[in-house]
Residue, then its C-alpha position, 0 to 999 in steps of 0.5 A: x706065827x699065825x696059822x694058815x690065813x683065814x678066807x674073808x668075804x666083803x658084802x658091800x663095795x661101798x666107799x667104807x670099804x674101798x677105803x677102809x676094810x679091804x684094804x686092812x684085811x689085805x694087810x693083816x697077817x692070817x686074813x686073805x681076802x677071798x670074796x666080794x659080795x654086792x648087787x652092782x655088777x660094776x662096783x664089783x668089777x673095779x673092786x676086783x682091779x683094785x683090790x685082785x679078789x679071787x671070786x666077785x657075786x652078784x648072789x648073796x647065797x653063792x658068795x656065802x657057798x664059796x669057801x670063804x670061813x667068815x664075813x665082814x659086813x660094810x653094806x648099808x645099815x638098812x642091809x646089815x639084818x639080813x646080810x648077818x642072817x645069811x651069814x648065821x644060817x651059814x655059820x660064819x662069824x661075822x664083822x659088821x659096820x656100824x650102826x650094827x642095825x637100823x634099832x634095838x629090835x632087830x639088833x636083837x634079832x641078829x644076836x639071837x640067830x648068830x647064837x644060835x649058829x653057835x659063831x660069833x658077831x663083832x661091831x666095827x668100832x675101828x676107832x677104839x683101836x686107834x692108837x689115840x683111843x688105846x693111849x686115852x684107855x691105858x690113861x685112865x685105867x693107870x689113874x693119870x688124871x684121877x677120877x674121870x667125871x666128864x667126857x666131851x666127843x665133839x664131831x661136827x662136819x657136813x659129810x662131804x658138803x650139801x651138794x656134789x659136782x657131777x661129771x657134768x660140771x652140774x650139782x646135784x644134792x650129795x648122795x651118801x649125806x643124803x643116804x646117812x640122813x636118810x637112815x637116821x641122821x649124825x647119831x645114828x651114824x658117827x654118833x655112835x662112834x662116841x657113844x661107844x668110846x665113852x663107855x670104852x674108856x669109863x668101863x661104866x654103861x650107860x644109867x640114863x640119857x637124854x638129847x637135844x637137836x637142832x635142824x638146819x636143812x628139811x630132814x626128818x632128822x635133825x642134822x645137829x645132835x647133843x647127846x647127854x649120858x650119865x654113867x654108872x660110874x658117876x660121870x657125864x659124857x657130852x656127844x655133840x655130832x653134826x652133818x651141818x657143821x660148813x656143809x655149804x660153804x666154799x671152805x669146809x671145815x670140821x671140828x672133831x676133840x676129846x677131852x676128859x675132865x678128871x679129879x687130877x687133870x685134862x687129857x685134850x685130843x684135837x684132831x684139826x690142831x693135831x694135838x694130844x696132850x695130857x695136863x696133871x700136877x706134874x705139868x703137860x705131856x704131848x702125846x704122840x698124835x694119830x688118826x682119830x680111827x684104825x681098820x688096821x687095828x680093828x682088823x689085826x684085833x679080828x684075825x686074833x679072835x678068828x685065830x683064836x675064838x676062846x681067848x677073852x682078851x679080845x677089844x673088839x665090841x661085841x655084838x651085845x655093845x652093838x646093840x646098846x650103842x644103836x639103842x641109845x642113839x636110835x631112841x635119842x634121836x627118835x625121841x627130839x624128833x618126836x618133840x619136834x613134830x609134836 
């Protein structure tokens, strides 16, 4: 049994955490839920009726005053440096969504001060704690399908379609596609989900990369991304990610695999077809399949460390792989951009 639950606060009642963080911190043993931070006095008022939060503020240093002990942060990528900044003034630790920053820079920026406060700074890469990534994780270390040497992360979807229908009947372009563009498009965005996987599973960093992109609509961005990395290990991972994949047809569709090519066998894992499996000398082995991501997980995992800060065991992503992880997908992305303007 834990000891007395930990007092969290939320900055941001945006759509990731209605649906995703407050309700796992609610559920997760030795965490409550204590306050909400957001700008929109509206948002804070139905995520009050809906999740019961005790302190809802529109003042970001009241909210950081009001006893709560740590901070997880689901604002809008360009808010996380100055949201984590309070918070290490404060001394809170602190559970940011990803991209942990908008580029390396100030990524670096919020590690240092979150040092120097002496607290800690997490990544929310909630899909590591999936059951499927855990599963996929334990197979590779036992040796299950020999020597790993090449990754396919394929996520291509057109994040809820070009347009949206208002309460007028009328449509208007999707608002948080529009937003995600807007902060660097599919890499930066679910991309990095991938990117950290990889380098979950391999244990190996990142020796060199290089990229692709492909623009189907008039972003500054590309929409279509093919990312390619080299491992330290020896392996070759491929991220193919897009916001373009049916995002303007009448049935939507999204294709979402993983699949490692070792010496010894395949292990596949495809979401659509809801299938996981694993094929070695020894025939093919069904896995049991799950959801591609868990707050659940990644909350249960944080609770652990606010609980106990100098256990080492802990799978959360540090602030440190945060930073890798938006360095890779930044510098590729702006790098086709880059060519594509030239």
């Amino acid at each position: 049994m834990m000891s007395t639950p930990i007092n969290v606060g939320i900055m941001g009642c945006g759509e990731v955490a209605s649906y995703g963080h407050a309700p796992s911190i609610v559920a997760t043993e030795g965490l409550k839920l204590q306050a909400v931070y957001d700008p929109n006095p509206e948002r804070l008022r139905l995520f009050q009726e809906r999740f019961g939060v005790e302190q809802t503020f529109t003042d970001a240093e009241a909210f950081m005053r009001s006893g709560i002990q740590a901070v997880s942060v689901t604002s809008p990528a360009p808010f996380h440096k100055e949201n984590i900044l309070l918070a290490a003034a404060n001394r809170l630790p602190v559970l940011c969504e990803k991209p942990l920053a908008m580029d390396v820079q100030e990524a670096g920026e919020m590690i240092e001060a979150m040092k120097r406060a002496g607290v800690s700074l997490h990544t929310a890469f909630c899909y590591r704690h999936s059951p499927v990534a855990l599963k996929i994780r334990e197979l590779v270390r036992a040796g299950a399908i020999g020597n790993v040497g090449a990754l396919r992360l394929i996520y291509n979807w057109g994040l809820h379609g070009r347009f949206q229908t208002l309460s007028d009947g009328s449509r208007a372009l999707n608002q948080r596609r529009e937003g995600r563009m807007a902060e660097g498009g599919p890499m930066v965005d679910c991309g990095t989900h991938q990117i950290d996987l990889a380098t979950f599973w391999l244990d190996s960093g990142v020796a060199s990369y290089s990229g692709f992109g492909a623009w189907i609509d008039k972003y500054e961005a590309p929409e279509h991304i093919w990312l390619h990395m080299d491992h330290d290990c020896g392996a070759h991972t491929l991220v193919e990610i897009s916001f373009a994949y049916h995002h303007t047809t009448k049935n939507p569709k999204s294709e979402f695999i993983y699949e490692l090519i070792g010496s010894d066998g395949v292990i596949r894992y495809h979401r659509e077809a809801k299938t996981f499996t694993m094929e070695n000398g020894n025939g093919r082995q069904e896995i049991e399949f799950s959801s591609e991501k868990s707050f659940s997980g990644m909350y249960e995992a944080w609770s652990h460390h606010l609980h106990n800060p100098s256990d080492p065991s802990t799978l959360l992503a540090d602030g440190e792989q945060g930073r890798r992880v938006i360095d890779i997908a930044r510098t590729v992305t702006d790098n086709i951009m880059g060519k594509h303007q030239a």
